[in-house]
DRENGU-894347 format. One record per residue: residue number from 1; residue in one letter; x negated, y, z of N, C-alpha, C in turn. Coordinates in Angstrom, 2 decimals. Last residue first. Example, Ala and Ser with C-alpha at 12.3 -4.5 7.8 and 13.67 -1.06 7.14 Angstrom:
[2; 'S'; [-12.85; -2.25; 7.08]; [-13.67; -1.06; 7.14]; [-12.90; 0.03; 7.87]],
[1; 'A'; [-13.19; -5.69; 7.80]; [-12.30; -4.50; 7.80]; [-13.20; -3.30; 7.80]],
This chain:
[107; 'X'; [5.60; 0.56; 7.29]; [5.12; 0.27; 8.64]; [6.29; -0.79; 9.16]],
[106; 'X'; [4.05; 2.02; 4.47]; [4.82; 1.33; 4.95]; [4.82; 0.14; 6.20]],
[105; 'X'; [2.87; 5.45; 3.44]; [3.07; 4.74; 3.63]; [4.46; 3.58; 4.55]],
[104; 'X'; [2.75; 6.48; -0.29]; [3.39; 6.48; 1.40]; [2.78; 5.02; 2.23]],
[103; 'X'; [1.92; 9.40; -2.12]; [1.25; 8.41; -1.26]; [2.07; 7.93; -0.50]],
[102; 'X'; [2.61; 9.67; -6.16]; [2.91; 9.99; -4.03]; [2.21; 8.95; -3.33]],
[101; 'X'; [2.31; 11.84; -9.19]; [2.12; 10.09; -8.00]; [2.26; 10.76; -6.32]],
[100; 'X'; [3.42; 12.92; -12.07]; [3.22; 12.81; -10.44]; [3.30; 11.23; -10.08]],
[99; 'X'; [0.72; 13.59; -14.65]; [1.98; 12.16; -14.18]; [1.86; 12.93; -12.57]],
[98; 'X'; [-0.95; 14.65; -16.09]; [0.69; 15.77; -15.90]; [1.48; 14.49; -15.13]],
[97; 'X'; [-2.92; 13.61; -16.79]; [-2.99; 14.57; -15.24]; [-1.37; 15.28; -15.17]],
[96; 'X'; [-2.05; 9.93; -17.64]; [-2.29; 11.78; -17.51]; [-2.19; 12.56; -16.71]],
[95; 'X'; [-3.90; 7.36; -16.81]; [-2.96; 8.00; -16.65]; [-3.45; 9.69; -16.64]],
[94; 'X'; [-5.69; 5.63; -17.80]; [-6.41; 6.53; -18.41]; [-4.62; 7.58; -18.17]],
[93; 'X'; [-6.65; 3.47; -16.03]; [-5.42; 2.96; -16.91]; [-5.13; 4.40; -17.64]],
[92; 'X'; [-8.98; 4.33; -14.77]; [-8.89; 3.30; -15.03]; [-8.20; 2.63; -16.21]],
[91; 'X'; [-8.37; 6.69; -13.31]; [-8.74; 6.82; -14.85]; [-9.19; 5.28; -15.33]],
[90; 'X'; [-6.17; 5.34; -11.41]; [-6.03; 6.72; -12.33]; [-6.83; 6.71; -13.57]],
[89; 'X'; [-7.78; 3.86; -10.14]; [-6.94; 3.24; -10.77]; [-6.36; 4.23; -11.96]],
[88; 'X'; [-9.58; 5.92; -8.85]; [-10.01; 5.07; -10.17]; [-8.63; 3.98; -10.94]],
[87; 'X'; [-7.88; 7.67; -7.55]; [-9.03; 8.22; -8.45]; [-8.98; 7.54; -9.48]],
[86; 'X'; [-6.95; 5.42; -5.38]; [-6.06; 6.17; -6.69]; [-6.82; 6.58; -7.61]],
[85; 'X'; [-9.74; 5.23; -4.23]; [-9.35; 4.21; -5.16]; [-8.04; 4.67; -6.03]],
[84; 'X'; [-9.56; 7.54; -3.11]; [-11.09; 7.29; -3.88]; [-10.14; 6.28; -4.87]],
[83; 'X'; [-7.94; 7.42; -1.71]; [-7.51; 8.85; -2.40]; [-8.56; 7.99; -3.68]],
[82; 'X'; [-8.59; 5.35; -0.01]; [-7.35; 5.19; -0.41]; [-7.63; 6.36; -1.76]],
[81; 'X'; [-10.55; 6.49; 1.13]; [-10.98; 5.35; 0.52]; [-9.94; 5.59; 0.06]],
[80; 'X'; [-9.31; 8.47; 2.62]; [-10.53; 9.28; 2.34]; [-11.04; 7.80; 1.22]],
[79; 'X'; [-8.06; 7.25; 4.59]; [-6.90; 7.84; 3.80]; [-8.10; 8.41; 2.40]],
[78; 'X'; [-10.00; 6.00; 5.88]; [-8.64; 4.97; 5.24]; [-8.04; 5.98; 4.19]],
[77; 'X'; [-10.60; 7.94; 7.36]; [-11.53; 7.57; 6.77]; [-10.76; 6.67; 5.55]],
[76; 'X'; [-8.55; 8.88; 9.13]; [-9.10; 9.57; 8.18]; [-9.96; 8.58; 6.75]],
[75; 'X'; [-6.51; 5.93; 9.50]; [-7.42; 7.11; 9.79]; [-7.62; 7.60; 8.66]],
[74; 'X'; [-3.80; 4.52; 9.66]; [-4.39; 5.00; 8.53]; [-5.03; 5.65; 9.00]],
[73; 'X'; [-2.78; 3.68; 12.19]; [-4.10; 2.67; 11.86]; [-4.71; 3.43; 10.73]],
[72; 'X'; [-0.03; 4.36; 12.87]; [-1.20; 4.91; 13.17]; [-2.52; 5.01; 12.78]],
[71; 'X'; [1.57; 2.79; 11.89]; [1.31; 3.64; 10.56]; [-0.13; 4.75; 11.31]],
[70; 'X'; [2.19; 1.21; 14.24]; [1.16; 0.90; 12.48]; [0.55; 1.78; 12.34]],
[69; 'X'; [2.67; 2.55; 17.12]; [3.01; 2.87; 15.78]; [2.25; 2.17; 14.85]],
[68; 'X'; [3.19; 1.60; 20.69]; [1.80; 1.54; 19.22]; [2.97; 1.71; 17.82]],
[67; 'X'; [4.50; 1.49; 22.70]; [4.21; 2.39; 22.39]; [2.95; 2.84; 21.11]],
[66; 'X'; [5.89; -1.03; 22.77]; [4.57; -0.65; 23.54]; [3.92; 0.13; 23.53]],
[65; 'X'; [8.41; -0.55; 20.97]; [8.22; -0.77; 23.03]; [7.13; -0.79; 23.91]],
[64; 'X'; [6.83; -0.69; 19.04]; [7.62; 0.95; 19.54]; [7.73; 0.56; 20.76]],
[63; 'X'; [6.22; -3.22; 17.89]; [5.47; -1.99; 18.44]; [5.58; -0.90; 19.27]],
[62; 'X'; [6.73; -6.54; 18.54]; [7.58; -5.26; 18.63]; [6.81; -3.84; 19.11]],
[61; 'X'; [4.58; -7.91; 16.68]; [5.21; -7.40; 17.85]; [5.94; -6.62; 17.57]],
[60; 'X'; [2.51; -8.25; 14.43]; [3.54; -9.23; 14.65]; [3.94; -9.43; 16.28]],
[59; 'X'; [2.38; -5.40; 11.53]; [1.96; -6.35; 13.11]; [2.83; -7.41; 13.34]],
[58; 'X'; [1.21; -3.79; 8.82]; [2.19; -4.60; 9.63]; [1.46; -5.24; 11.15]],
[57; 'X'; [1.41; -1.32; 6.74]; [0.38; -1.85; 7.48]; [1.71; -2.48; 8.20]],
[56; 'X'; [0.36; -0.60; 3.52]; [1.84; -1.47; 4.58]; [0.49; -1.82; 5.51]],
[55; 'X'; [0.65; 2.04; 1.46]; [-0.30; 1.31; 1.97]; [0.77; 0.85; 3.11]],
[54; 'X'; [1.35; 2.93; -1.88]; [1.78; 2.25; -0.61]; [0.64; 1.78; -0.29]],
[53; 'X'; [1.86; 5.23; -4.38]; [0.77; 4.27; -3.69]; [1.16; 3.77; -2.65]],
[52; 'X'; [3.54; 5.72; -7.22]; [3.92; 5.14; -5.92]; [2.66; 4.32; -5.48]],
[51; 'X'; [4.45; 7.95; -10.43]; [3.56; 6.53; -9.62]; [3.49; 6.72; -8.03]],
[50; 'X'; [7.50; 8.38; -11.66]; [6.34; 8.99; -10.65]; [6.04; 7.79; -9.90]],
[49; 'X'; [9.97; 7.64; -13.18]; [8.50; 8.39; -13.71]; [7.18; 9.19; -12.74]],
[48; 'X'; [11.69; 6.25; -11.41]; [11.67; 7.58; -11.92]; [10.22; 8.56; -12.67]],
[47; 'X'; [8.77; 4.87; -10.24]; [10.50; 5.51; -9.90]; [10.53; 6.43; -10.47]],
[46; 'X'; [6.38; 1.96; -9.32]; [6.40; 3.43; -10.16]; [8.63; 3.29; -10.18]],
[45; 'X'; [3.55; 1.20; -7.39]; [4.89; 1.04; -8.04]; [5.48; 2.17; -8.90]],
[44; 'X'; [1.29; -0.64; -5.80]; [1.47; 0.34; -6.73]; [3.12; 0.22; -7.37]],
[43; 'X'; [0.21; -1.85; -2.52]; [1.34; -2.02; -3.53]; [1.56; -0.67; -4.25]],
[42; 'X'; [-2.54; -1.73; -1.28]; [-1.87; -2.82; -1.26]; [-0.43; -2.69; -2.66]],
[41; 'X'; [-5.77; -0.51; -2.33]; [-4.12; 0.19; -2.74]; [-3.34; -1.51; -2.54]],
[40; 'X'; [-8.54; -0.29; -0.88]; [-7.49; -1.18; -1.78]; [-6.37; -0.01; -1.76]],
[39; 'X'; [-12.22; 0.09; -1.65]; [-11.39; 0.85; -0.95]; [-9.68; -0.57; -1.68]],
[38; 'X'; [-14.87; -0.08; -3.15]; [-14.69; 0.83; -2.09]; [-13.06; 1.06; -1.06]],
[37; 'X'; [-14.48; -2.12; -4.38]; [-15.23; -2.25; -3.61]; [-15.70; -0.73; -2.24]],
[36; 'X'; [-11.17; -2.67; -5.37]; [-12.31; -2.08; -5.62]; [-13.46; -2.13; -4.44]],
[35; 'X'; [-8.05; -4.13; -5.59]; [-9.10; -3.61; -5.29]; [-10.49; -3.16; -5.95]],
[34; 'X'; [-4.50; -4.16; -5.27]; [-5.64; -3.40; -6.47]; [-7.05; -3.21; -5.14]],
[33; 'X'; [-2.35; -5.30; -3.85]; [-3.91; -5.59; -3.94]; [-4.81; -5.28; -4.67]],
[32; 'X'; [-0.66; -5.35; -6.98]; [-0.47; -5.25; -5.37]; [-1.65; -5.50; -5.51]],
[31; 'X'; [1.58; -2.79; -9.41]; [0.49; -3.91; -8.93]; [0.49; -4.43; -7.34]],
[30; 'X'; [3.76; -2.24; -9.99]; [2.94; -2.29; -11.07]; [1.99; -3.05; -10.58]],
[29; 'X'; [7.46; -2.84; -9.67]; [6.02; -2.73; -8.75]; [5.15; -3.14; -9.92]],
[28; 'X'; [9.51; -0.34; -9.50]; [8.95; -1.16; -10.57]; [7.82; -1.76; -9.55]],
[27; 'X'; [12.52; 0.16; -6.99]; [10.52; 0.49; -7.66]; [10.54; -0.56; -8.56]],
[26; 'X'; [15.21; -0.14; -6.26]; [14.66; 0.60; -7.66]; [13.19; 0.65; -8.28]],
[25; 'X'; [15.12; -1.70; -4.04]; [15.19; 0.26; -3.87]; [15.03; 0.38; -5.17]],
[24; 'X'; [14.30; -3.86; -4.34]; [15.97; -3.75; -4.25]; [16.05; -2.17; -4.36]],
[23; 'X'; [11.47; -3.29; -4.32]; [12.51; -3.74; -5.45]; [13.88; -3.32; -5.59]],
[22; 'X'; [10.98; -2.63; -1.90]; [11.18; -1.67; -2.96]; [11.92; -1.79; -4.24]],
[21; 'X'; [11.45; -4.85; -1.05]; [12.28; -4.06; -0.52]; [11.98; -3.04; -1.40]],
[20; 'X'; [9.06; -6.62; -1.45]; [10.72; -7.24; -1.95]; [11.78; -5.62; -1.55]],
[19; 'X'; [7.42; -5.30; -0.63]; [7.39; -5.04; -2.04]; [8.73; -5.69; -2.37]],
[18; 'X'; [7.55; -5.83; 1.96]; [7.78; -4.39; 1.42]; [7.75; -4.68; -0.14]],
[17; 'X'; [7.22; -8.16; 2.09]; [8.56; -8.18; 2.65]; [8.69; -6.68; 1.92]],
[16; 'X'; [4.82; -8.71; 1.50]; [5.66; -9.66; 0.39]; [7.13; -8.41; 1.15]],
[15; 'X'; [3.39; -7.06; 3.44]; [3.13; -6.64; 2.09]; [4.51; -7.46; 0.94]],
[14; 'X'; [3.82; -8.85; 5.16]; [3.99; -7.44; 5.35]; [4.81; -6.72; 3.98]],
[13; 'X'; [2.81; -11.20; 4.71]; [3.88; -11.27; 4.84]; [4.69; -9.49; 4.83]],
[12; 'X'; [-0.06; -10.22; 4.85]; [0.94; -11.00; 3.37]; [2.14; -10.98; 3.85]],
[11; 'X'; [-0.45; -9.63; 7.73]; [-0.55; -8.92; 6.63]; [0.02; -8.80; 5.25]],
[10; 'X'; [-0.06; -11.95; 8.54]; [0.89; -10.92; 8.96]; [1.13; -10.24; 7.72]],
[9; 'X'; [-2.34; -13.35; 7.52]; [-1.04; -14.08; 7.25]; [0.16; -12.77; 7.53]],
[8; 'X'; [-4.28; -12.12; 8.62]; [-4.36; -11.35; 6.84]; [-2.61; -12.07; 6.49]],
[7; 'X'; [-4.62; -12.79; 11.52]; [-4.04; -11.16; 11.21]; [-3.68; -10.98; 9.40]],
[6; 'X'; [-5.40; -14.83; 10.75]; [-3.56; -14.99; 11.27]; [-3.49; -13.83; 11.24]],
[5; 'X'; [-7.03; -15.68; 7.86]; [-6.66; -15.46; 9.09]; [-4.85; -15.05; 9.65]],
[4; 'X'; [-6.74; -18.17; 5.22]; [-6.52; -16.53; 5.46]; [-6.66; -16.70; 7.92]],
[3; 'X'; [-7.26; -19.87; 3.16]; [-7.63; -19.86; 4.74]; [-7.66; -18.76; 5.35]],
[2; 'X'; [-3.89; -20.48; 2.18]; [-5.00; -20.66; 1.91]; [-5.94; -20.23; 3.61]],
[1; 'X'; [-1.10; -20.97; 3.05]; [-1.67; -19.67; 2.73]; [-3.20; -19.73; 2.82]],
């Protein structure tokens, strides 16, 4: 895995294990790692005619016994980059304002 750190190795693995799992759930996956210099969208997908932002955040512990959640890690500020970069993937691929899209995330 090239020279990734051991937190970005979690990270890929996070990201490979959720996007294999949406699959089996029906998602199309349209992209992963969409970035921009302001901000990423790890996995884009689309169901039923409604686009799918995922953000996966992963660890490599058992969280809940130590009382740490992932999905904690999305601050404000994360969620405030995230919205920025839908924005542009949005008029990027020149999607219509009548498309629904959802945010989730995956922990």
């Amino acid at each position: 895995m090239r020279n990734l750190t051991e937190k970005q190795k979690i990270g890929l693995i996070g990201e490979n294990i959720s996007a294999k799992h949406l699959a089996k759930q029906g998602f199309k996956i349209l992209a992963r790692n969409y970035r921009k210099k302001w901000g990423e969208i790890d996995i884009i997908a689309e169901k039923d005619n409604i686009l799918y932002f995922f953000e996966v955040k992963s660890v490599s512990c058992e969280p809940r016994n130590q009382g740490y959640m992932p999905e904690e890690n999305v601050h404000s500020w994360k969620a405030k980059r995230l919205s920025r970069t839908i924005k542009t993937y949005l008029a990027e691929r020149q999607v219509s304002d009548e498309t629904e899209f959802k945010i989730g995330i995956i922990a």
